[in-house]
C-alpha positions in Angstrom: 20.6 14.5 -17.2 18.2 17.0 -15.7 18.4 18.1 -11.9 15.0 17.1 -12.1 15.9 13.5 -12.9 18.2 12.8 -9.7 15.3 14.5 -7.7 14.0 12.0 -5.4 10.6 10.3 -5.6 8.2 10.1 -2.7 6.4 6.5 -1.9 4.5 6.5 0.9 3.7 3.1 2.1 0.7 2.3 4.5 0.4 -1.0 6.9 -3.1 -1.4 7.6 -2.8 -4.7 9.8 -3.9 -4.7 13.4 -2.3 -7.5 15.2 0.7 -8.9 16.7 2.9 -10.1 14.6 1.7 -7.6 11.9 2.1 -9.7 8.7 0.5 -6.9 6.5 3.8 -5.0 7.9 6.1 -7.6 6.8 4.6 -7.7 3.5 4.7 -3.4 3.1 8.4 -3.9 4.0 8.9 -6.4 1.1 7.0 -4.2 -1.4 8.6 -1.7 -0.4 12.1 -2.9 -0.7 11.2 -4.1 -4.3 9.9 -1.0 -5.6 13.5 1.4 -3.8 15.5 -1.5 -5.7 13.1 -1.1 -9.2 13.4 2.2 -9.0 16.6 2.8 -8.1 17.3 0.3 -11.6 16.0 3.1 -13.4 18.4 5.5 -11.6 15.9 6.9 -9.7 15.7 7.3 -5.7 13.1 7.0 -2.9 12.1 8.7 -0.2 10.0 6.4 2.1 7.4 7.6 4.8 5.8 4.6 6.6 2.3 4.9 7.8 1.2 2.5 10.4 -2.7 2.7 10.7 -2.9 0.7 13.7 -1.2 3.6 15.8 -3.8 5.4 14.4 -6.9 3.7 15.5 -8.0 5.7 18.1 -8.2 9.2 16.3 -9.4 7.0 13.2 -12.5 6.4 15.7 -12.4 10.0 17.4 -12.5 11.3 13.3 -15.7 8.6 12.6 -17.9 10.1 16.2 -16.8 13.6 16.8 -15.8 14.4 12.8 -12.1 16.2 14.3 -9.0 15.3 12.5 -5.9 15.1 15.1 -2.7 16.4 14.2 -1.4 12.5 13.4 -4.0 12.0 11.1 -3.2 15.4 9.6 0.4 14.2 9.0 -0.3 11.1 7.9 -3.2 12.6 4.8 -0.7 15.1 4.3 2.4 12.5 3.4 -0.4 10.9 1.2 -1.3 13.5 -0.8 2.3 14.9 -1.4 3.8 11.2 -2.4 4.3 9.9 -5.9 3.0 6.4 -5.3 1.4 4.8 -2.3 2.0 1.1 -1.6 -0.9 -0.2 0.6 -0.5 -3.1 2.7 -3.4 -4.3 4.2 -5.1 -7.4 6.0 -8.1 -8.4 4.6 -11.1 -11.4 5.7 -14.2 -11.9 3.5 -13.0 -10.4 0.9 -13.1 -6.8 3.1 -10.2 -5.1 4.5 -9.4 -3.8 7.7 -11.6 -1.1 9.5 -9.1 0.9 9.9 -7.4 0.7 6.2 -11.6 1.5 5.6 -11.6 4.5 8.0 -8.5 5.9 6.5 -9.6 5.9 3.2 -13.3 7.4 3.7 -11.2 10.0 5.2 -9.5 10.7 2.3 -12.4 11.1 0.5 -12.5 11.4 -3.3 -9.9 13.7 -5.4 -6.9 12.9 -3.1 -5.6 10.0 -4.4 -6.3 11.2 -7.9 -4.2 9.6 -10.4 -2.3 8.0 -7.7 -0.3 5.1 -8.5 -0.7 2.5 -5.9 0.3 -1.0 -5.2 -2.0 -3.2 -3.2 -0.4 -6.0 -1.1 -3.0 -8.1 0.8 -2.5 -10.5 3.3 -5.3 -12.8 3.3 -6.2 -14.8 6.3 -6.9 -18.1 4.4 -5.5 -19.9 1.8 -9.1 -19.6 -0.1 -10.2 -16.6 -0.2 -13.1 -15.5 -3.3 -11.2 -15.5 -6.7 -12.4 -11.6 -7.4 -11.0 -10.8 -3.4 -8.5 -8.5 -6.0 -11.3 -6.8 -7.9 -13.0 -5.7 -4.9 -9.8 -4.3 -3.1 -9.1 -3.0 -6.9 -13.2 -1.1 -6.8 -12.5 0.7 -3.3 -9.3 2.2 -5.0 -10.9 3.7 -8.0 -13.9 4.4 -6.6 -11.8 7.0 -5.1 -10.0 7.6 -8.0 -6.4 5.9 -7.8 -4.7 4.2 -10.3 -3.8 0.8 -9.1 -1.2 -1.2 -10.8 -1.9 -4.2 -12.5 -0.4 -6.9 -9.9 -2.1 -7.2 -7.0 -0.2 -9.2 -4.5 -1.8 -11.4 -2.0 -0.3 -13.5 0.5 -1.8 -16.7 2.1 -1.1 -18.7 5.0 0.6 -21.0 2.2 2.9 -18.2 1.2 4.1 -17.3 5.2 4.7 -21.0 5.5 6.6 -21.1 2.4 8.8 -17.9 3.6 9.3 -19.9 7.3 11.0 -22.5 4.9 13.0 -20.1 2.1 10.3 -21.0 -0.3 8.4 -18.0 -1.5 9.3 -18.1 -4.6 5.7 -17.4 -6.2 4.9 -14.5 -3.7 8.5 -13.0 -4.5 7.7 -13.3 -7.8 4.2 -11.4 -7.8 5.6 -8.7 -5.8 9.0 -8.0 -7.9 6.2 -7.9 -10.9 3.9 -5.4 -9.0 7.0 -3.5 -8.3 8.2 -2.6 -11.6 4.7 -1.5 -12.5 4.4 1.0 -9.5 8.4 2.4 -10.4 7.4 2.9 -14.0 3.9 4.3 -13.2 5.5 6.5 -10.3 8.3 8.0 -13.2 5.5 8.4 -15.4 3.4 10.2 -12.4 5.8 12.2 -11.6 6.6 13.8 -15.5 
């Protein structure tokens, strides 16, 4: 085997929720476990930078009036654009995610998550949220030019229930799927 082939992988994972608990946070640490454990299947290890969004509101808003990047939103693009798969976690009502996940991703712009594998996780506020919530959140993604993964997952009030009870069997499911497509398309990505 290559040197290249025990050289790590980067996933950067970013938790766009905004309150207290942060559910979207406890979900981007579930993905995020499943995808180190798929990829480690394939004899393959992660290196994981964690990108909480709500710590960076306030130069998220400074960026949107006075157009300056601060140095923490510099870091944060930067560990973006140098990973090999981004998992995004993100809150979302009305079938529209959070401002800030928004905000960071205008920032962005188009071209930086080219080809990009990513893995959306969204933590829906209601247990009936529009059937094509998934296609929208899937549009915003490719509009700037990522490649999302097949699985979206999306938790309800149902499934945090079900976890308060040792019964998230479906939502475990989903997300153990999602995470084998991002560790394949991430060794892919990365060839």
């Amino acid at each position: 085997m290559s040197a290249a082939a025990w050289a790590p992988v980067s996933l950067a994972v970013v938790s766009a929720g905004v309150g207290c608990p942060r559910p979207a946070r406890r979900l981007a640490d579930w993905v995020t476990e499943a995808v180190c454990r798929s990829l480690a299947a394939g004899g393959v290890r992660a290196e994981v930078e964690v990108l909480e969004l709500h710590r960076l509101a306030a130069d998220l808003a400074r960026h949107s009036i006075q157009g300056r990047i601060s140095l923490d939103l510099w870091e944060a693009i930067a560990a973006v654009v140098a990973a090999d798969g981004l998992v995004v976690a993100t809150p979302v009502r009305a079938a529209s995610p959070s401002e800030v996940f928004d905000s960071f991703l205008a920032i962005l712009g188009h071209g930086v998550l080219s080809d990009m594998p990513v893995l959306l996780a969204l933590n829906s506020s209601s247990d009936r949220q529009p059937p094509d919530i998934t296609q929208v959140m899937r549009r915003r993604l490719t509009a700037v030019h990522a490649d999302p993964v097949p699985t979206v997952v999306v938790a309800s009030p149902v499934d945090w229930r079900a976890t308060a009870l040792s019964g998230a069997a479906r939502l475990r499911a989903c997300i153990d799927r999602a995470a084998v497509e991002l560790a394949a398309a991430m060794r892919s990505h990365r060839q």
